[in-house]
C-alpha positions in Angstrom: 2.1 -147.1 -146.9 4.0 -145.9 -149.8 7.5 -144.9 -148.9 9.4 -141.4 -148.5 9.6 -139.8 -151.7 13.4 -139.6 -152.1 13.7 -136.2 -153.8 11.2 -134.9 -150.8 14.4 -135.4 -148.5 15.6 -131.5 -147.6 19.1 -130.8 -147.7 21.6 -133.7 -147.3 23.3 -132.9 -151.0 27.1 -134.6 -150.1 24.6 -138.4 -149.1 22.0 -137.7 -152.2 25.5 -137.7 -154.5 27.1 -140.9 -152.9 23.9 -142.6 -153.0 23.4 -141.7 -157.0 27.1 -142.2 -158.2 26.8 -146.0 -156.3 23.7 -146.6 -158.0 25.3 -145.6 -161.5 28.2 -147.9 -160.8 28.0 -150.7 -157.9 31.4 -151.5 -159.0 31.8 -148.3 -156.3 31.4 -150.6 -153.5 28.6 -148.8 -151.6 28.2 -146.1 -149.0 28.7 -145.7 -145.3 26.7 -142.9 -144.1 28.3 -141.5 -140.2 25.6 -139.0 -138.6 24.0 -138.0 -135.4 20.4 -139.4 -134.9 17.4 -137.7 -136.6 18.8 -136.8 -139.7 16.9 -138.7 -142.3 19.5 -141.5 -143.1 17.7 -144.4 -143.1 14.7 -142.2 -144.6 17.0 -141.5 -147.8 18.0 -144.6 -148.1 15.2 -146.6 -148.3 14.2 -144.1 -150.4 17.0 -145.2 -153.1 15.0 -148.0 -154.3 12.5 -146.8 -155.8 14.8 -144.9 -157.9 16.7 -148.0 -159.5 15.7 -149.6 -163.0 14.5 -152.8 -162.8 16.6 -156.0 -163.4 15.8 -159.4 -165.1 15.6 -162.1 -163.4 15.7 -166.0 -164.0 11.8 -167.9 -163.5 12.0 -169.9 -160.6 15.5 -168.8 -159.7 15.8 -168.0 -156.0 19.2 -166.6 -156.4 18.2 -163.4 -159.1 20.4 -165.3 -162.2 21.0 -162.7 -165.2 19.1 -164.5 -168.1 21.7 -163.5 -169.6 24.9 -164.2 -167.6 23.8 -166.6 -165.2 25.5 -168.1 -162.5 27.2 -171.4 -163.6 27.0 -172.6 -159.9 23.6 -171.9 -158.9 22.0 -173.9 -156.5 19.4 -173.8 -158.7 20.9 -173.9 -161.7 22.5 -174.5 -164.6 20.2 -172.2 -166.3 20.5 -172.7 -170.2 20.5 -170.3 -172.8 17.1 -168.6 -173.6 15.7 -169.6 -170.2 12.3 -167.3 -169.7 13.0 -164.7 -167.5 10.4 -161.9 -165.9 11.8 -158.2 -165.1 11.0 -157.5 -161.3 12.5 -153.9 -159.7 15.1 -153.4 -157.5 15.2 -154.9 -153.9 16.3 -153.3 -151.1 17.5 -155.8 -148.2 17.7 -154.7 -144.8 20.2 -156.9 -142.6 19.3 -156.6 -139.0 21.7 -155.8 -136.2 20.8 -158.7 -134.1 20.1 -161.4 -137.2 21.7 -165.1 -136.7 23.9 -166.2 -139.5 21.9 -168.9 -140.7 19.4 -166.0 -141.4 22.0 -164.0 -143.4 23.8 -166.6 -145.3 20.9 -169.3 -145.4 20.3 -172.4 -143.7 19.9 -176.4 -144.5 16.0 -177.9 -143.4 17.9 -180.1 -141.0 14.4 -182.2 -140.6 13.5 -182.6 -144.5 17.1 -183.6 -145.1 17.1 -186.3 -142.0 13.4 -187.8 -143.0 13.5 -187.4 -146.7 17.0 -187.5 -147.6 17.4 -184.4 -149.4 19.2 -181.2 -149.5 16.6 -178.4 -148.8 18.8 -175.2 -149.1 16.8 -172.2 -148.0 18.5 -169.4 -149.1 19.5 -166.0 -146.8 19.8 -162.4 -147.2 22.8 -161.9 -149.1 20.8 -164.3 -152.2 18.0 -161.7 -151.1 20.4 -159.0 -151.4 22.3 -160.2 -155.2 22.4 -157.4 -157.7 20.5 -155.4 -155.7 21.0 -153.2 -152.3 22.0 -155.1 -148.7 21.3 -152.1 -146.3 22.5 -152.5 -142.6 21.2 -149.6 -140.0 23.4 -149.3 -136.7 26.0 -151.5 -138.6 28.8 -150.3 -136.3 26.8 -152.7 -134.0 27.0 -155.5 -136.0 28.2 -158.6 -134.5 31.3 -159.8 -135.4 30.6 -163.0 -136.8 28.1 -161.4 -139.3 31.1 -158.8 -140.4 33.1 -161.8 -141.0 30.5 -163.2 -143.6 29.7 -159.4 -145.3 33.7 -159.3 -145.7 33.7 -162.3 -147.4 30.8 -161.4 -149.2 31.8 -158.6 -150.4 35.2 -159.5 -151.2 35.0 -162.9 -153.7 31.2 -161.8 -154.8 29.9 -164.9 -153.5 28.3 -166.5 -150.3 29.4 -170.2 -149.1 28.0 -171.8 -146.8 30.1 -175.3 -145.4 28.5 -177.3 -142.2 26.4 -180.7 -141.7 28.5 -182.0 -144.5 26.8 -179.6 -147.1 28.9 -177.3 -149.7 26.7 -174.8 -151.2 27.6 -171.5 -153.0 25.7 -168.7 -154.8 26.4 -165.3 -156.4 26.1 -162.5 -154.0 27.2 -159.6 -155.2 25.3 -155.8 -154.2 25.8 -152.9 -153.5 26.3 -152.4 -149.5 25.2 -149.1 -147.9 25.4 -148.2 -144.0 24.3 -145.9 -142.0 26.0 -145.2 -138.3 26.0 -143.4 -135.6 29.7 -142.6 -134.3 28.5 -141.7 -130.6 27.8 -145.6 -130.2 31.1 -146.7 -131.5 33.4 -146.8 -134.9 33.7 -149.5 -137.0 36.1 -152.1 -137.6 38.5 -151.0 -140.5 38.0 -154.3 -142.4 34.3 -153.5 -143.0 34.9 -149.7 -143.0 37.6 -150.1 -145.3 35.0 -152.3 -147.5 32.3 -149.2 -148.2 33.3 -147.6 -151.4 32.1 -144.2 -150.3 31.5 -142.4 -146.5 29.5 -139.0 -146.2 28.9 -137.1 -142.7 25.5 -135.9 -142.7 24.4 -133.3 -139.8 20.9 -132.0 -138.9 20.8 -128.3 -140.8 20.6 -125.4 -138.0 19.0 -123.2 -140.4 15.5 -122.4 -139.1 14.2 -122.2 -142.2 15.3 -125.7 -143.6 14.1 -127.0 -140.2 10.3 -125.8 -140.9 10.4 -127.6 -143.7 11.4 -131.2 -142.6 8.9 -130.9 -140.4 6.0 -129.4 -142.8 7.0 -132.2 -145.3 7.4 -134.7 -142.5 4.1 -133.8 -141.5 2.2 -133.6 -144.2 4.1 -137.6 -145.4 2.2 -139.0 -142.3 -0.8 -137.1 -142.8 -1.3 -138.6 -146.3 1.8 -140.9 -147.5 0.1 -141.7 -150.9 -1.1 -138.4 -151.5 2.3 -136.7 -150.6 4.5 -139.6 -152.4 2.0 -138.8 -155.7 3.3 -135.1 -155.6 6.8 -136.1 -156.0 6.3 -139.1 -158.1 7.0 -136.7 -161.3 10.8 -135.3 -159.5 11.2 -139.1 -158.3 11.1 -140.3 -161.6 13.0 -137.8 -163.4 16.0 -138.4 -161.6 15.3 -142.2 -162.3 15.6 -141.5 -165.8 18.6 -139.5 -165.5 20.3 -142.3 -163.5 19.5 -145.0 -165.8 20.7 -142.4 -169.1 24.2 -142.4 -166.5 24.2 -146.1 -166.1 24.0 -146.3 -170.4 26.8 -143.7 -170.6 29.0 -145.2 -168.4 30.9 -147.9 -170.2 31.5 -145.3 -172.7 33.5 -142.5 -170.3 37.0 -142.8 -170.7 39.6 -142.4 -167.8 42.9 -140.8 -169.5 46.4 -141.6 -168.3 46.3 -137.8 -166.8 43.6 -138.3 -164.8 44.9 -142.0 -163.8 47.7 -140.2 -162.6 45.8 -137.2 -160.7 44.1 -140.1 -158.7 47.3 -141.5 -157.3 49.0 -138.5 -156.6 46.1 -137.3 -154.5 45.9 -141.2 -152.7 49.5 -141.0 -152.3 49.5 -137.2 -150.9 47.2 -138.6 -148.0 48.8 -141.8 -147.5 46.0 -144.1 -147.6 46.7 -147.5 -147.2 46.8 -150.1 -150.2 45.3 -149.8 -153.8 41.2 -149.9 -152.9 41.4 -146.0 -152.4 43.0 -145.4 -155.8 40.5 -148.1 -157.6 37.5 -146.6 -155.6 38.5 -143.0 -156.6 38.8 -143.9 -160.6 35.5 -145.6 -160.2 33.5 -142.7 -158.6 35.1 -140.6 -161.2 34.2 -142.2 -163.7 30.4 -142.7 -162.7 30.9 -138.5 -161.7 31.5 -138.3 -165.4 28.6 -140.3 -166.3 26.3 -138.2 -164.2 27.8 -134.9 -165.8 26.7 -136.4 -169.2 30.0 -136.0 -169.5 32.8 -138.8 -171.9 35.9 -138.2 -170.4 37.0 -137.9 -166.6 37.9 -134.3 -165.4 40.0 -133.2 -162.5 36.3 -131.8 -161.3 35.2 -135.6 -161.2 38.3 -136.8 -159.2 37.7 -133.8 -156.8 34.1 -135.0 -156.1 35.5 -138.5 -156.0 37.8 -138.2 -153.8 36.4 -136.0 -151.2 33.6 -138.9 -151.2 36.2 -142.0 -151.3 39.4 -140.9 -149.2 38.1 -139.4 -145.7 37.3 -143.0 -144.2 40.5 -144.3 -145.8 43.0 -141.8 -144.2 42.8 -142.9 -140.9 46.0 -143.5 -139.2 44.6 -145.7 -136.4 40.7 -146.3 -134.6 41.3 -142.8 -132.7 42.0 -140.0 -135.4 38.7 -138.2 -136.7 37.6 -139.4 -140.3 38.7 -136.2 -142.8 39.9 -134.5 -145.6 42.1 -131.8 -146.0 40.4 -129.4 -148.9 44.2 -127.5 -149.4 46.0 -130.7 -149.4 43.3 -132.0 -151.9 43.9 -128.4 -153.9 47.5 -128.8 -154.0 47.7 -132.7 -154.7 45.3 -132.3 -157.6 47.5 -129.0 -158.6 50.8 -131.2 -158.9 49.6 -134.0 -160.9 47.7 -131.1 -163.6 49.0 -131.9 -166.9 50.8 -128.5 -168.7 48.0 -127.7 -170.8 44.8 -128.6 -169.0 45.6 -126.6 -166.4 45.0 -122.7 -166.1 47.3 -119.5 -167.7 49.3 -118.9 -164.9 49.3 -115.3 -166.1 45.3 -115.4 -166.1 43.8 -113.9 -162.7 40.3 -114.8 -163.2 38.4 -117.2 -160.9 39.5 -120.8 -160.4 38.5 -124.0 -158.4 39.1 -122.5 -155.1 37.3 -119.0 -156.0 34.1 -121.3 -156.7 33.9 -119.9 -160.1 32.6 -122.3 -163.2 33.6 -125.8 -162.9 35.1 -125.5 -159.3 33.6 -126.1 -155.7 34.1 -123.2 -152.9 35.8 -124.6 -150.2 33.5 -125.2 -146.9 33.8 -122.9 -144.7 36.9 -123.7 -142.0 35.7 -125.9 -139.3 36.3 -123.7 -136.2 36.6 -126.9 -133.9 39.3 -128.4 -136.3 41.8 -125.9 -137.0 44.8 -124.5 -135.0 43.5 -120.9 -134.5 40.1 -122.5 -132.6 41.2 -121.9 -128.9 39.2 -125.4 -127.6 37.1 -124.8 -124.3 39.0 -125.4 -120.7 37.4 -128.5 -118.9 35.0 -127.9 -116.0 37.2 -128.4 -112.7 35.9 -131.2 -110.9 33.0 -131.2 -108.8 34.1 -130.7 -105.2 37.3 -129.3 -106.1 38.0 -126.3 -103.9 39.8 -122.9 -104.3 43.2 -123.8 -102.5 43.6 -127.1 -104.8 46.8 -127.5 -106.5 46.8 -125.9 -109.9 45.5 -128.4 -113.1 47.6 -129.3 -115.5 46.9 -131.0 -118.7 49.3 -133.5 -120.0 49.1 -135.0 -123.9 49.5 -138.5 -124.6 52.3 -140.8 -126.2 52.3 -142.8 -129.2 50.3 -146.3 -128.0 51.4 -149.3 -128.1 50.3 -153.0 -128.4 49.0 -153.8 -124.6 48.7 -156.9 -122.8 45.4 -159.0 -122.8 43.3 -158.8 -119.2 40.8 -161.5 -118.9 38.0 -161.9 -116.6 38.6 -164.9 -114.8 35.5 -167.5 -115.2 33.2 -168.2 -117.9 30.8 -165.6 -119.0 27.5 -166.0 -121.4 27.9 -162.1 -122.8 27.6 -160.6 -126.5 30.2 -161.9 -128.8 33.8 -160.3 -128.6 37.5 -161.2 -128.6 38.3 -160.7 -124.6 37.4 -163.4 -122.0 35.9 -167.0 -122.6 31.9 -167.7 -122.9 29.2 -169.3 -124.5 28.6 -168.0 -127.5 26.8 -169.2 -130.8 30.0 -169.0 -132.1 33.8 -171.3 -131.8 34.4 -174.3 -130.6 31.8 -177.0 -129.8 32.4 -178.1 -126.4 29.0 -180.2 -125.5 25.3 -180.9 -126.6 22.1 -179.3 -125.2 18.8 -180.7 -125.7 16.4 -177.7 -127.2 14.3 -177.1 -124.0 18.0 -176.2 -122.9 19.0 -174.0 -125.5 18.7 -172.6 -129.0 21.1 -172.6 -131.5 23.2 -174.2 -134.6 21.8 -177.9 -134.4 24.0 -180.7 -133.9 23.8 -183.3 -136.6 25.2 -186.4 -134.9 23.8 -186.1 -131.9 19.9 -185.5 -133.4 20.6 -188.4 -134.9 21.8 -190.3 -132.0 18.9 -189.1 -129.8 16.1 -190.2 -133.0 17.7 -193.4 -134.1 16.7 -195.8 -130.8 13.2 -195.0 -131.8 12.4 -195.7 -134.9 11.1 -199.0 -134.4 8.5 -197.1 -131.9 7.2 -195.0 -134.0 7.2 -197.4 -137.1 9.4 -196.4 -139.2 10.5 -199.3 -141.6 11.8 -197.8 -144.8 15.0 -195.6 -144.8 15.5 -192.7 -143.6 14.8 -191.3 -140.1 11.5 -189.8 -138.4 12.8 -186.9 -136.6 10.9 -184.9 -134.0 11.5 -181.6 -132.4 12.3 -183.6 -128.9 15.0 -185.4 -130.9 16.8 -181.8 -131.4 19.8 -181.5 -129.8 22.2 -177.9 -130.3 25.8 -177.7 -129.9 27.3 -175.8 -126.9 30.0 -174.1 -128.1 32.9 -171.8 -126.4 34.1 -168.5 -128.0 35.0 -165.2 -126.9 32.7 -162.3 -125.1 33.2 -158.4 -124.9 33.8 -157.2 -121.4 32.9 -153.9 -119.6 36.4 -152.6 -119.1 36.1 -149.8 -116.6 38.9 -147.4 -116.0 39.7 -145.9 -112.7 42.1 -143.1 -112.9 43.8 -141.3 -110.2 44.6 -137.6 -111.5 46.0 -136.4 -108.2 49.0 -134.0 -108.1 51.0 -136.7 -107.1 50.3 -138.7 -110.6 51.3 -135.2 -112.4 53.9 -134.0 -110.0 56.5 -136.2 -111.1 55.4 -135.8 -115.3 53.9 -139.8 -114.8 50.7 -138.4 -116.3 51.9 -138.8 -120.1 53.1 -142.1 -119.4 49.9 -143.0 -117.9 48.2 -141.8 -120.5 49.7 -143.7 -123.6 49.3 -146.6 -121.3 45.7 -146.4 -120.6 44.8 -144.9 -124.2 47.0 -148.3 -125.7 44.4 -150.1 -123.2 41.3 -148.3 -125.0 42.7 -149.6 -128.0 43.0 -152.8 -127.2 39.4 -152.6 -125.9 38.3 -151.4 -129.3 39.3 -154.2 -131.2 38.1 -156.7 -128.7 34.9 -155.1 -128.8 34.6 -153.8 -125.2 32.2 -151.7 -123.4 34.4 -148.7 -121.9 33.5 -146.6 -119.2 35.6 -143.5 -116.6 36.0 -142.7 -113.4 38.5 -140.3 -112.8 39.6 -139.1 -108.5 41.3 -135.9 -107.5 40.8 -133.3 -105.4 38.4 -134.5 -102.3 35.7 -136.4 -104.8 35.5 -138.4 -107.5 32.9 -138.3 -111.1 32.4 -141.0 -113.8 33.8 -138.5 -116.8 32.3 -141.0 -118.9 29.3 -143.6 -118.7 29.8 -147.0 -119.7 29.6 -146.9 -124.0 30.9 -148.6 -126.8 32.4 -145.8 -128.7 35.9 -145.7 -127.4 36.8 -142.5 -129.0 34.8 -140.3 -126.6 37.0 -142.1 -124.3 40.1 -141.8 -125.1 38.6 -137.7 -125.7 38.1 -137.6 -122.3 41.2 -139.0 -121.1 43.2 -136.4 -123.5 41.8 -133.8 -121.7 42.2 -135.0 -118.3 43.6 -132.5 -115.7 45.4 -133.3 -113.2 46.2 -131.9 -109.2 44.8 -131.7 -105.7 44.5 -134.8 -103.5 44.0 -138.3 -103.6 40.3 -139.3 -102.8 41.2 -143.1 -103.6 38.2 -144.3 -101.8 35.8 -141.7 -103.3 37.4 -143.5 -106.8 36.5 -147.0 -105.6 33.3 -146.0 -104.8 31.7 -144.8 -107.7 33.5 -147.5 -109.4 31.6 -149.7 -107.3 28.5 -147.7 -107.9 29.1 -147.3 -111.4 29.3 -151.4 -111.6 26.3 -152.0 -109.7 23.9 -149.7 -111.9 25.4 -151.6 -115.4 24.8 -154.6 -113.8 20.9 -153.9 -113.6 21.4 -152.4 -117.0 23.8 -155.1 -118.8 23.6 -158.5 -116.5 25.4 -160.4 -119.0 29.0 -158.4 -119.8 31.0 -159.0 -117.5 33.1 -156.2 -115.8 36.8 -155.8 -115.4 38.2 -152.4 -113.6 41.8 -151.5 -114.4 42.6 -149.1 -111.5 45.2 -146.6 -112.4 47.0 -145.3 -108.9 50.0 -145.2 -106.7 48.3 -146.1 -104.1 48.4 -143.2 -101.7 45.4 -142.1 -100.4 45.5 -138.4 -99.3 42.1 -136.6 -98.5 41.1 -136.2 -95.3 41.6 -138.4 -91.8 41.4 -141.7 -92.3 41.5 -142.2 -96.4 43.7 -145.4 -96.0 41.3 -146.8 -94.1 38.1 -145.9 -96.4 39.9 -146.9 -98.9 40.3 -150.4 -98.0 37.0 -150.3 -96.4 35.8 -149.8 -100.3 37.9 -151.8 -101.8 36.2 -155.2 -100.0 32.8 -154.1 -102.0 35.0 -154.3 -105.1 36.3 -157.9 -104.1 34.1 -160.3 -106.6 35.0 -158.2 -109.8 38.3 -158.8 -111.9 40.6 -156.2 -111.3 43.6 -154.9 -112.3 45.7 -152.7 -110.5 48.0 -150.7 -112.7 50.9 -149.5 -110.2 52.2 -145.8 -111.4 55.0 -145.3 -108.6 58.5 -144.8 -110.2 61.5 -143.9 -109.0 64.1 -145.8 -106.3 62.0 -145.6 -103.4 59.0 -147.0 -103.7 56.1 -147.6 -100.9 54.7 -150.5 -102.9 51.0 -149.0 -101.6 49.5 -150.1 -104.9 50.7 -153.7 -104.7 49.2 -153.5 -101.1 45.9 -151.9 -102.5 45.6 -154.8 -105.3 46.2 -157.1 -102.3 42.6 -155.8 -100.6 40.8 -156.0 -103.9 42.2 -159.4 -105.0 43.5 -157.8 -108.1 46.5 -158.9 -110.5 49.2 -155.8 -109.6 51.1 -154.7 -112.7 53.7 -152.0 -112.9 53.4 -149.1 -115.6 56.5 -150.5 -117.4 54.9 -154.1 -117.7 51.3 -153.0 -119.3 53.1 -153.5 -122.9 52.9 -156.9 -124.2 56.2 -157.1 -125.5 57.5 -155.8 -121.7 55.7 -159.6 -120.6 57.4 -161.3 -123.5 60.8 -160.0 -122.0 60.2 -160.9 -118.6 59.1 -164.3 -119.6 62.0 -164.8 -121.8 64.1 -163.8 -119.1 62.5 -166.3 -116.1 63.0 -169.1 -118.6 66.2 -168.3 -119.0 67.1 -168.1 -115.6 65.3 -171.1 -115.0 67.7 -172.9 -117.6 
């Protein structure tokens, strides 16, 4: 089936840019492309390929050497001068989520080198990927391990591989692009920070541009060959533009003027380290090349860095990704040289009147700005008409929060919270493989094939090794956890102005969950019921947006709280057997609605007695009725004051017991 037709894609102009500019120039460093589902993404980008000029390629080289700058460490190298080479097109490599990292970076024929004696390097997906496109869908959900090995990657140009005793290294440079959706979670800012440039694409809610996808969309599957020949002719006129771009480009000059427009607009948002300023110059430059253009404008660092800054601006894993289009304006404004600028006297139109040479500004984002009044909250469900009056307290600033472990060992998805087995760390023992699958263990395979070779005459040198003679390492890392949050938003949490502190506290928590790669989920109680405010997810934004917006008075339903807790555990154990939960139940203990809510509430707490818990103990003040240190006492839980849920609070405390001690 021949693929989408890229130039057949409606709509989308901000991606169809990024994606051009970062074929003109690689040097960019690729695009991240953030976007609801259903909005073409992966459609454009596999698209993109067919679009790129061909490159030439070494005979016989698995690793894509430039005939004429080959690799002078190529595994199968040296190439010498004048080596015959073949022209092949572009390639674009799609990295899957769930791929192992022999499959990415390659992997060593464990069984030719133990019988034959030889190095058999197969290589992976970055070689795949060299001088070409590496394109990972869903990669906010990319294991950790495998973000390790793109960082590298993409950082030194090169893929190693070091284990069984074997040292092998190969050119991998491309061009990364990858496409996300932020519902499911962010991204860690080591790979975000890696993507050159980040576009926010959004489904069109003009009717008219709808029918359209879907005629074309239609008609694609209909007949894909007959609908890909009626755009071959658009397809590969912009091919020929791009490659007249990529032949212009070492010829565009970037001006000390313009130099300097780039860093006062990077400095003016604050970004963090050099890559933004580099990455803007870059895309401005390859702007200019695509404008025909010899000589950077302050039009091409206005594209630029509207493309390069937003993901680079981010102040911590919480703030939405940005740009202001006045403090653009006015950065750009300052750094205008005397006499490219306008006649301050002249009142025609300018770059923010979208006359010639400028770009309108959007139109203002009535969710984002000040004026925007934001909708209320629904009350609670249950909540009735003689309830205390809600009130909505704001957070803190967060701070760096104690590690929670659950106790045990688990077998989950690979994360930075509790121990488990993973594919990954330290090796702790050996498994056979009708045990388990994994990284094979070289001195043990050879242990278990050695006392047979006699029995299966073998008399020269080298070994006879059979799958039975596998063996696998068992190693122990780290797992991701479920970290469910029970809040109690009584009155008496916001009577006495706790709510802020138990905010930042939580919220600190969230963050701590987002960089151990945590499931999150909420339950919040008040009133006479409770509700899960948010279903168990990886994209710890929406909850610490649900938190910020918590309300808080009426009563305390405490055992309503433990009870969808407990429900909400049992379900995403059917769902998610292997992550292990751990609730964090954020209280004062009291229990307040209706006869007999201490007792419910311990009667619940006992169906809440095998999970990890954590009792987070919001009473203050000089008399105290220690009920949540009584309530962590039913559950089995570790009971922790507010003040203590700060790491450097435990530091102090254990600083102070030794010195008592002493």
């Amino acid at each position: 089936m021949k693929p989408y037709p890229f130039t057949a894609v409606v709509g989308m102009p901000d991606l169809r840019l990024a994606l051009v500019l970062s074929s003109i120039s690689p040097a960019v460093g690729g695009v991240l492309v953030r976007g609801e589902k259903g909005t073409a993404k992966s459609t454009m980008v596999r698209a993109l390929a067919g679009l790129l000029p061909g490159v030439d390629a070494v005979d016989g080289c698995r690793f894509s050497c430039d005939p004429v700058a080959p690799d002078p460490l190529c595994p199968d190298g040296p190439h010498e001068p004048g080596v015959p080479a073949h022209r092949r097109p572009a390639k674009l490599v799609e990295l899957p989520v769930g791929a192992a990292e022999d499959r990415v970076v390659g992997s060593l024929n464990l069984e030719k080198a133990l019988s034959e004696g030889v190095t058999d390097y197969q290589p992976g997906l970055l070689a795949a990927a060299h001088r070409g496109l590496l394109y990972v869908d869903e990669v906010n959900l990319l294991h950790d391990h495998l973000v390790d090995t793109l960082l590298d990657a993409a950082a030194m140009g090169r893929a190693t591989v070091e284990r069984e005793g074997v040292s092998v290294s190969h050119a991998a440079r491309f061009v990364l692009i990858g496409t996300m959706n932020p519902e499911e979670g962010e991204l860690r800012p080591q790979l975000l920070d890696r993507f050159g440039l980040t576009v926010e694409v959004a489904s069109s809610r003009d009717p008219e541009q709808r029918v359209e996808v879907v005629r074309r969309r239609l008609a694609y599957e209909a007949d894909p060959d007959g609908f890909a020949a009626a755009y071959a002719g658009t397809d590969a006129t912009l091919a020929d533009e791009i490659e007249a771009a990529q032949r212009l480009l070492p010829a565009v000059k970037l001006p000390d003027d313009a130099l300097r427009q780039i860093a006062e607009v990077c400095a003016s948002f604050e970004v963090d380290g050099m890559r933004a300023d580099i990455v803007t110059a870059r895309t401005a430059v390859a702007h200019a090349a695509w404008a025909g253009r010899n000589e950077v404008t302050t039009e091409d660092i206005r594209v630029a860095a509207r493309l390069a800054l937003p993901h680079r601006r981010r102040r911590n894993p919480f703030d939405a990704p940005g740009i202001s289009e006045e403090q653009l304006e006015q950065a750009l404004s300052d750094a205008q040289p005397p006499d490219d600028g306008p006649d301050p006297d002249d009142n025609g139109p300018g770059p923010d009147d979208g006359g010639p040479g400028g770009t309108p500004p959007p139109p203002e984002n009535s969710q984002g700005g000040e004026s925007a009044e934001a909708p209320s909250p629904p009350p609670p469900p249950g909540e009735g008409t003689g309830s205390a009056p809600q009130n909505t307290v704001g957070a803190g600033d967060t701070f760096r929060a104690r590690v929670f472990r659950v106790k045990g060992t688990g077998e989950g998805e690979r994360g930075r919270r509790s121990r488990a087995i993973t594919d990954t760390g330290r090796t702790i023992g050996v498994q056979p493989s009708s045990v388990r699958e994994g990284r094979p263990h070289l001195v043990a395979t050879i242990r278990a094939a050695a006392p047979h070779q006699r029995a299966r005459g073998r008399r020269e040198t080298g070994l006879e090794v059979r799958p039975a003679d596998l063996r696998f390492a068992l190693r122990e890392g780290r797992e991701g956890n479920l970290v469910l949050f029970c809040v109690d938003a009584s009155g008496s949490m916001g009577a006495r102005a706790r709510m802020r502190e138990v905010k930042t506290a939580v919220l600190s928590l969230l963050l701590d969950a987002y960089q151990r790669r945590d499931k999150v989920g909420l339950v919040t109680f008040r009133g006479d019921s409770a509700e899960l405010a948010l279903p168990p997810t990886i994209s710890v934004e929406a909850a610490a947006a649900r938190l910020e917006g918590l309300p808080t008075g009426g009563r305390t339903p405490l055992a309503e709280g433990l009870l969808e807790a407990a429900r909400v555990l049992r379900v995403e154990a059917i769902r998610d057997p292997r992550r292990r939960p751990l609730l964090v139940v954020v209280t004062d203990g009291r229990a307040t609605s209706g006869a007999g809510a201490v007792v419910r509430a311990q009667a619940a707490a006992g169906l809440l007695a095998e999970v990890t818990t954590v009792v987070m103990d919001c009473e203050t003040g000089r008399m105290r009725l220690g009920l949540a240190a009584e309530l962590a006492g039913h559950l089995g839980a570790e009971h922790v004051p507010l003040t203590d849920v700060a790491a450097e609070s435990l530091a102090s405390a254990v600083r102070e017991r030794t010195g008592r001690a002493a």
